[in-house]
Structure formats: C-alpha cells, structure tokens
C-alpha positions in Angstrom: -11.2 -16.8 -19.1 -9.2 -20.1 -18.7 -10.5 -23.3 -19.3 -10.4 -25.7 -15.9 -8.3 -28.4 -16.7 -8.3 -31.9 -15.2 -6.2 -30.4 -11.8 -8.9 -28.0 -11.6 -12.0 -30.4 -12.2 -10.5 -32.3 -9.2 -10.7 -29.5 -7.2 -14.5 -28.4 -8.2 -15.1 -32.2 -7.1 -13.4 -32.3 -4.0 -15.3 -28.9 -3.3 -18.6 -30.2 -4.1 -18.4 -33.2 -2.3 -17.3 -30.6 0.9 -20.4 -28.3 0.2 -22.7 -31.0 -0.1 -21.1 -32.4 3.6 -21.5 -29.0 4.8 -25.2 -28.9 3.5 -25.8 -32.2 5.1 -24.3 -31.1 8.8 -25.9 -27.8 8.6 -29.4 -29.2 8.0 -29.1 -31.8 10.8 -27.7 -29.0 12.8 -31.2 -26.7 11.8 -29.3 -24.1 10.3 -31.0 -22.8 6.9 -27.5 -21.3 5.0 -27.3 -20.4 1.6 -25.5 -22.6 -0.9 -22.4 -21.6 -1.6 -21.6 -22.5 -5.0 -18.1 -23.8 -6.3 -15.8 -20.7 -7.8 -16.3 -20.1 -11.7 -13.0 -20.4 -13.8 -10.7 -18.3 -13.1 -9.0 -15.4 -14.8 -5.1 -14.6 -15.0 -4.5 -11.7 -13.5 -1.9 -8.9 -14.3 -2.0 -7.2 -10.7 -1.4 -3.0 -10.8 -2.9 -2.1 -8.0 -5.0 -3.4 -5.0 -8.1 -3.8 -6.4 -6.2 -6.2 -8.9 -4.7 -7.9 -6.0 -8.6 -7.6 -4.2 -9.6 -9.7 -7.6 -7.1 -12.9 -6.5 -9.6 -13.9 -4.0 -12.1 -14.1 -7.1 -9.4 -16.0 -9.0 -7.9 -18.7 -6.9 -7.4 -21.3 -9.8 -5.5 -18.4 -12.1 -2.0 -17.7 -12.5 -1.2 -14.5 -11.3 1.4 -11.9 -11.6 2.6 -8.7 -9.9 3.4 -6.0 -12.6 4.7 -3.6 -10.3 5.5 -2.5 -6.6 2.2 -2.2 -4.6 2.2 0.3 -1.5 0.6 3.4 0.6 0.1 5.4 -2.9 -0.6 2.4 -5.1 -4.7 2.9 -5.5 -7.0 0.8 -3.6 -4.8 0.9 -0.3 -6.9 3.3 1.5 -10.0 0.6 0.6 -8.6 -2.4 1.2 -5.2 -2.6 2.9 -4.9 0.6 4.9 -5.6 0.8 8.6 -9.4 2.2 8.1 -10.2 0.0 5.0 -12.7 -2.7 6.3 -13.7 -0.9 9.8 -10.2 -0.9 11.0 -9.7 -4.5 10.3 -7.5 -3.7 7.3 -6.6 -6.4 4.5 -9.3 -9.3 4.2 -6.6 -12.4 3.5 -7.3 -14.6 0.7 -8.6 -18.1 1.6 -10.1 -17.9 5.0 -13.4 -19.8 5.2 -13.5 -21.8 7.8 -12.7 -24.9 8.6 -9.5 -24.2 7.9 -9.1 -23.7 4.5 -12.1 -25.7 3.1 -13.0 -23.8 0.2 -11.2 -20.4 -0.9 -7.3 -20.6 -1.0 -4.9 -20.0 -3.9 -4.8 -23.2 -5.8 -3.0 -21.1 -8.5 0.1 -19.0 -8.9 1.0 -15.8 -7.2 4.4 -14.2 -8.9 5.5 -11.0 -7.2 8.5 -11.3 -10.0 10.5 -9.6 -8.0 8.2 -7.0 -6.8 6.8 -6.0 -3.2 3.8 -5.3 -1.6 4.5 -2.7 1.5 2.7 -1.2 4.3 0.3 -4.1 4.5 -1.8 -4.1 7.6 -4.4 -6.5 9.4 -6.1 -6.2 12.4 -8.3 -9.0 13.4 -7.4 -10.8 16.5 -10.1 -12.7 16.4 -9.9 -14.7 13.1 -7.9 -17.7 12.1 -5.9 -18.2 8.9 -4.4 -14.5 8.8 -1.6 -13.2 6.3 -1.7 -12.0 2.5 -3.0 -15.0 1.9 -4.7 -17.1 4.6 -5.0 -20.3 2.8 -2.7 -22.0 0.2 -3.3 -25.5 -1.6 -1.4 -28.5 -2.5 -1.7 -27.4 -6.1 -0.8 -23.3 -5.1 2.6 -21.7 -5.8 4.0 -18.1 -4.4 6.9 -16.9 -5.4 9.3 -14.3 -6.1 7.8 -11.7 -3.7 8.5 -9.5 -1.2 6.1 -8.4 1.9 7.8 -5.7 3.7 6.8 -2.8 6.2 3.4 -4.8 7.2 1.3 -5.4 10.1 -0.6 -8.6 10.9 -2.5 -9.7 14.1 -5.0 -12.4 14.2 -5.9 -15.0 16.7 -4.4 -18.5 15.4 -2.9 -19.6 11.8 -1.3 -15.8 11.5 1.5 -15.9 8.7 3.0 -12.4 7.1 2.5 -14.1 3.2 0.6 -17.3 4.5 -1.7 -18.7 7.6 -1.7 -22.2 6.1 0.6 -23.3 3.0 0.0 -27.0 2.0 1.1 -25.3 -1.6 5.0 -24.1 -2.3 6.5 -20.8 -1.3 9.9 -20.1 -2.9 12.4 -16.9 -3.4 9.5 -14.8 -0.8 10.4 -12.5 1.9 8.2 -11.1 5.3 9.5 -8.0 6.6 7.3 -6.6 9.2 5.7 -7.5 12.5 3.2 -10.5 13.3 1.0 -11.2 16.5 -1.0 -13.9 17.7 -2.0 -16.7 19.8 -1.3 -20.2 18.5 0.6 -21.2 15.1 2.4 -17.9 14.4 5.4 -17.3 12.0 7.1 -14.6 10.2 6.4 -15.9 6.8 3.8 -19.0 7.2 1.8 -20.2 10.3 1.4 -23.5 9.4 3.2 -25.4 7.2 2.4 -28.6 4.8 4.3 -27.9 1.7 8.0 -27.0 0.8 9.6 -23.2 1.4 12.7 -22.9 -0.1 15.1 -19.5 -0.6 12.9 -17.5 1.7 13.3 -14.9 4.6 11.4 -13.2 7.5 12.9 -10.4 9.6 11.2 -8.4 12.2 8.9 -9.1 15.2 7.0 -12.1 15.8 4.8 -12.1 19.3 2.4 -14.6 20.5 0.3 -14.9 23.8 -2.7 -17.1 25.1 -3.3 -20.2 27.2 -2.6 -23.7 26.1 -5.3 -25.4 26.9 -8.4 -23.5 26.8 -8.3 -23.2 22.8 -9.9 -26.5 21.8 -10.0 -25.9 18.4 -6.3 -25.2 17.9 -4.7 -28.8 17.2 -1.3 -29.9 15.8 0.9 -28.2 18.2 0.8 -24.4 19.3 4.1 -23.5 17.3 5.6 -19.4 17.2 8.8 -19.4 15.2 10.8 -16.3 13.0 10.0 -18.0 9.8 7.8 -21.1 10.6 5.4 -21.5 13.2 4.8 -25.3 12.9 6.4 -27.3 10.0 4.4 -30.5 9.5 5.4 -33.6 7.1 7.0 -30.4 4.7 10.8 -29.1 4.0 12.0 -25.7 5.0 15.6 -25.4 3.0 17.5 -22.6 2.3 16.0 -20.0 4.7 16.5 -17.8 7.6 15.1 -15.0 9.9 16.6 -12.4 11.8 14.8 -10.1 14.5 12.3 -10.9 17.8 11.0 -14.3 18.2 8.5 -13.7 22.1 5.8 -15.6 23.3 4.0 -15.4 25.9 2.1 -18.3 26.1 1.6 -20.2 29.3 0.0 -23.7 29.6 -2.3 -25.8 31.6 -0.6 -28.9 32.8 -0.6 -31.8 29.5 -0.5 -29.3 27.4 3.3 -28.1 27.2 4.7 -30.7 24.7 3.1 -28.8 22.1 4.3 -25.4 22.9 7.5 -24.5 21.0 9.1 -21.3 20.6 11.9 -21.4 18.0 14.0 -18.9 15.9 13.7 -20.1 13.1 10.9 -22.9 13.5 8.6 -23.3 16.3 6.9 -26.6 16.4 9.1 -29.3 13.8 7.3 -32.4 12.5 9.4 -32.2 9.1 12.4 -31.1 7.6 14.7 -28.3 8.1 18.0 -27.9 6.2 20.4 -25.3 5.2 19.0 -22.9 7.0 20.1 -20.4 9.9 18.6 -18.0 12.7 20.2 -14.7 14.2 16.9 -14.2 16.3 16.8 -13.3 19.6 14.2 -16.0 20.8 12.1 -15.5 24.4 9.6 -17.5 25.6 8.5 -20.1 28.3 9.0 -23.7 27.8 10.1 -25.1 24.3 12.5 -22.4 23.4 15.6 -22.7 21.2 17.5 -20.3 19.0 16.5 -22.3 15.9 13.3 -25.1 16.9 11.9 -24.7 19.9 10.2 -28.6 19.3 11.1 -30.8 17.5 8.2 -33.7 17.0 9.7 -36.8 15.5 11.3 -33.8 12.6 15.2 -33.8 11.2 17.5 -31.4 11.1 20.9 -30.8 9.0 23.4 -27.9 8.0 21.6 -25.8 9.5 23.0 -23.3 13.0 21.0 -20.5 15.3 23.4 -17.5 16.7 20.8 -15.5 18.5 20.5 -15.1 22.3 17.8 -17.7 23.8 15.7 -16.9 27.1 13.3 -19.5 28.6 12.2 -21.3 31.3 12.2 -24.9 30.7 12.7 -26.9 27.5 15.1 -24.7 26.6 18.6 -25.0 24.3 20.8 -23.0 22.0 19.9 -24.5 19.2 16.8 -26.2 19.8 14.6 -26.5 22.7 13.3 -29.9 23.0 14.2 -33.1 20.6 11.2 -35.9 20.9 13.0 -38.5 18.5 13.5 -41.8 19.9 16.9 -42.3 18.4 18.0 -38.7 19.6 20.2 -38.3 16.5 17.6 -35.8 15.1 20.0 -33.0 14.5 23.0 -33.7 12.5 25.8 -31.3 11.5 24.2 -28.6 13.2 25.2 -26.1 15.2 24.7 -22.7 18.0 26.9 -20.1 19.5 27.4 -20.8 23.1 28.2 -17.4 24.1 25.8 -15.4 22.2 22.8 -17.9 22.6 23.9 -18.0 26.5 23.0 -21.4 26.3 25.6 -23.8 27.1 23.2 -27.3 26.3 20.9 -28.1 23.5 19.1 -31.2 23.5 20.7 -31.5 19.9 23.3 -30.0 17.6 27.0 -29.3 18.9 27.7 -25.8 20.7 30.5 -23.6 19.5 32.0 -20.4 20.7 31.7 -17.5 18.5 35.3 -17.3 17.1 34.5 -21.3 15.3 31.2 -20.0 14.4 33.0 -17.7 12.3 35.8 -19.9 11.4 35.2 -22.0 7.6 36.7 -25.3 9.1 34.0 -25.9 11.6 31.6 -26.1 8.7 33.8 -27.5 6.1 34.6 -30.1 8.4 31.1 -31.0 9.3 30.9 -31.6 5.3 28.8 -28.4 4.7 28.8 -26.8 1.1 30.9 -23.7 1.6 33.1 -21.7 0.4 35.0 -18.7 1.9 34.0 -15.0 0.1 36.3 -12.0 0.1 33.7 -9.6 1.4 30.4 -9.4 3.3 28.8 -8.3 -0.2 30.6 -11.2 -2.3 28.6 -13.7 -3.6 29.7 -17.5 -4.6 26.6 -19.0 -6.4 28.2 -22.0 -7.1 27.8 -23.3 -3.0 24.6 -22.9 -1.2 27.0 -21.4 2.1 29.6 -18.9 1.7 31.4 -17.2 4.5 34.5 -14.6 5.5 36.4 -16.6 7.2 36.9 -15.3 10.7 34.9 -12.3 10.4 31.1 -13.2 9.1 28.7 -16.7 10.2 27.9 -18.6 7.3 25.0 -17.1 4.9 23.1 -18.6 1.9 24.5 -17.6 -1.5 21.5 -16.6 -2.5 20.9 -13.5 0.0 20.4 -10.1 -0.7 
C-alpha cells in the first residue's frame, strides 16, 4: 500500500466536498442512495493479465505498469474484455461515473512500456465516457502503450484509450474501430490535457441528431485522433484510415458539428501533426479539423480525400477566429483531398506535397531520409524527397 501524499489528499478533498454535493442534491431530490465513500490508497500494480488490468479501476491513485502483452489468450479476456464478458457489453472502462468523470478516473500512471493490449471490445451504445479508460485526470498520465485490434461503441465521450483526458497521453497508439454519437475520436473523445507522439488508425463512425442531446455540450466533435480538443495541445501525432459521420443537425445547432481527420472540434492547439484520412461527413468537414473554435494551428498538413456538404475544406472545414490567421505554415493536397479551398492553410498539388522545399521553406523542421524506413531523430519531420509526404521521426 502507498501512502496518499499531498496531490492525493487534494483529490480525497475535492471528492468529498463532490459526495457531500451529491448527498445534498439527492436528498432534496428524495432519492435515498448509498454513500459512496472516497477510494482507499491505492496499490501499484504490476498488470499480467486482465484481472490485473480489472484491479486499475480499484487503484486509480497508483502507478501502474504493463508487464507483458495482454490479448484473446491472456486470462481474464473471456470475463472481462471478450464479447460475452459483462452480458455482451464487453470491457467496463475505467472512470465512468457520471457526471462526467466526478469520481473514478485514473489520477495515476498507466505504462504499457511498450506493450499492447489487443482484441479489446465494448459494446454499450448507450453509455457516456467509453474507451480503456473512460475518464483521465489533471494529475493522470498514460503512456507507452499500444491498443490495437479493438472494438468500441458507446453513445457520447467514446475514445479507443480515453473518453475524457484532462491528464497526459504520450508515445500511445489506437488501432481498431470506434462508433458513436457525439465527441468521438480514435484515441481520446474529449480532450483537456496534452497528447504528444501518439497515433490512431482505423475507423472512426458517428451518427445522431444535433440538437436533441441536451446533455452533450462543448461542441459535438468526431475526428481520427481527437474528437474535440479544448484549451490542450495535440503535437506530434497523426491518424490514418475512415473518418464518417453521420450526424445531421437541427437548425442553431451546426457550428458545433465538426468532422475532421485528424481533430474534429479545435478549441486548442494542434502542431506537427498530419492526417492521411479519408474524412466524410456533413457540415464541418476537413481533412485535418473539421472546426476550429477560436484554436491554432502550425506545421501541421492533411492528404486524405475530404467529402461534405457545407463547411467543408482540404485542410480544415471551418476557421471561427476573428483574425483568420489561425492556421499558419500548414498545408493539404488539392488533388487528393479534391478540395480546391480551405478556409485556412495553403493548398498544394501532390508533387510539392512530396517535394522538401515546400516545407523547408515554410520553416518546418525537416530533413530529407534516404528510404521510407530511415529514420533522422535529430528533426521532428523527415521525408524522401519526391517520393514520400513528410512523417514524424518518431514513427514506427
């Protein structure tokens, strides 16, 4: 057992004060709940198998770490993480009392060292804050792991690692399919924290009508990586694969749709950072954000094709900065996007999307590679010139 020290007294405060609220609404309300009582210290975990991993959500102050590859044979899937375990709802994510990540979430550290968890699955369209995790706190850290061959569906806040990070998520990867509603992304739903060196590739699908869902707020974001970034830094990331939505909206309701490649909804920061996803939706759609809320961009470029109806651009969908000067030293592949405008960024044909000078130029930190498999860690972007589109140094 660990002792709680004063980051983790502050939590037991802040979640005392919220169960006593709680206690206060319910009774006015007539209800007769039980007291929940705060979580005791926590343990550090060395995770083996699922029922370790099952333990977490007993944990959530510990420091955790992976020991080994989790999957189909790993014991504890067919319990916990299968598609039977839990009446067919599968994996029961870590951090999802509600509202919205009150009490519950990692406030520790989760490190996959280098490990993966495959063949996740979750069925539970219904329920907000869906993923691995469902909740992550300001004081929460995951890192170094990889999420691969999963399947997650949930109603609003559904992440492949993460529903809500206000914590950091660093050197992670999603690789798998996620479906929705409202707030759906590869990697993280919603976002409040920094997520650096990461990846998502696979399908990412939402559907529902803006407008009825009262209790969604902060924009209804669907992006590869990121469904809405808010006040936080993406940097360093990408996603490759499906980006759809098919959400429609009642009239008012449509500036806060976005459907974006890389980032759906963009109150923050995204830089150095690319999309290759083919992105498909309705209004707010662009190959890398499909809105971008008073948010910056830089160094950052989408080369996926990009199919919408209104709001839509190669690069991103819809810019809501005053000054209009939102992205800079960004930019999308006119041909392959088959968008010729963006409202932001600078569109390029495919040849200067390949070609080192265009990014050079726009004072990007590059460096041209012999081969695809060549690596330069000494720049954040390499590139073969005239043959590959820039990638991060750090790839696989």
């Amino acid at each position: 057992m660990v002792i709680l020290d004063s980051r983790r007294r502050h939590y037991a405060a802040r979640l005392s004060i919220f169960l006593i609220t709680v206690a206060l609404i319910a009774g006015m309300a007539g209800c007769t709940g039980a007291y929940i009582p705060p979580p005791p210290p926590s343990q550090n975990l060395e995770i083996r198998d699922w029922y370790d991993l099952d333990e977490v959500r007993n944990n959530v102050c510990g420091n955790h770490t992976l020991m080994n590859d989790l999957d189909s044979t790993t014991p504890g899937y067919e319990d916990l993480a299968s598609p039977t375990a839990n009446q067919g709802k599968g994996w029961e994510p870590i951090g999802t009392f509600i509202p919205m990540c009150a009490f519950g979430g990692l406030i520790g550290t989760f490190d996959g060292q280098g490990y993966e968890i495959r063949g996740l699955y979750i069925n539970r369209p219904d329920e907000y804050l869906v993923g691995l995790f469902g909740c992550v706190y300001e004081e929460g850290v995951i890192k170094d792991i990889g999420v691969v061959n999963f399947t997650v569906t949930g109603d609003s806040y559904v992440g492949g690692i993460v529903g809500r990070n206000m914590g950091t998520v660093s050197n992670s990867s999603a690789i798998g399919s996620v479906s929705g509603n409202f707030k759906v992304g590869g990697l993280v739903a919603y976002n409040q924290g920094p997520v650096s060196n990461c990846y998502a590739t696979g399908n990412v699908v939402a559907g529902g009508v803006v407008g009825n869902v009262s209790a969604v707020m902060g924009g209804f974001g669907v992006g590869g990586l990121v469904g809405v970034n808010e006040e936080a830094t993406v940097s360093c990331c990408y996603f490759t694969g499906n980006v759809t939505s098919y959400v429609s909206c009642v009239d008012g309701w449509k500036f806060l749709v976005g459907v974006g490649g890389l980032v759906g909804v963009n109150y923050g920061t995204v830089n150095d950072s690319y999309s290759n996803a083919n992105v498909t939706g309705e209004d707010g759609v662009g190959g890398l954000v499909g809105r971008n809320l008073d948010g910056t961009m830089s160094n950052s470029y989408s080369a996926g094709s990009v199919i919408g109806k209104t709001d839509v651009g190669g690069l991103v969908g819809w810019d809501g900065t005053p000054e209009k000067d939102a992205m800079t030293d960004s930019f999308w592949d006119i041909e392959t996007s088959g968008q010729a405008t963006s409202d932001g960024g600078t569109g390029k044909t495919t040849a200067e999307m390949q070609d080192i000078a265009t990014f050079s130029g726009a004072g990007w930190d590059i460096v041209a590679v012999s081969g695809p498999g060549e690596r330069n860690p000494a720049y954040i972007w390499n590139i073969v010139d005239d043959e590959t589109y820039p990638f991060l140094s750090w790839e696989p």
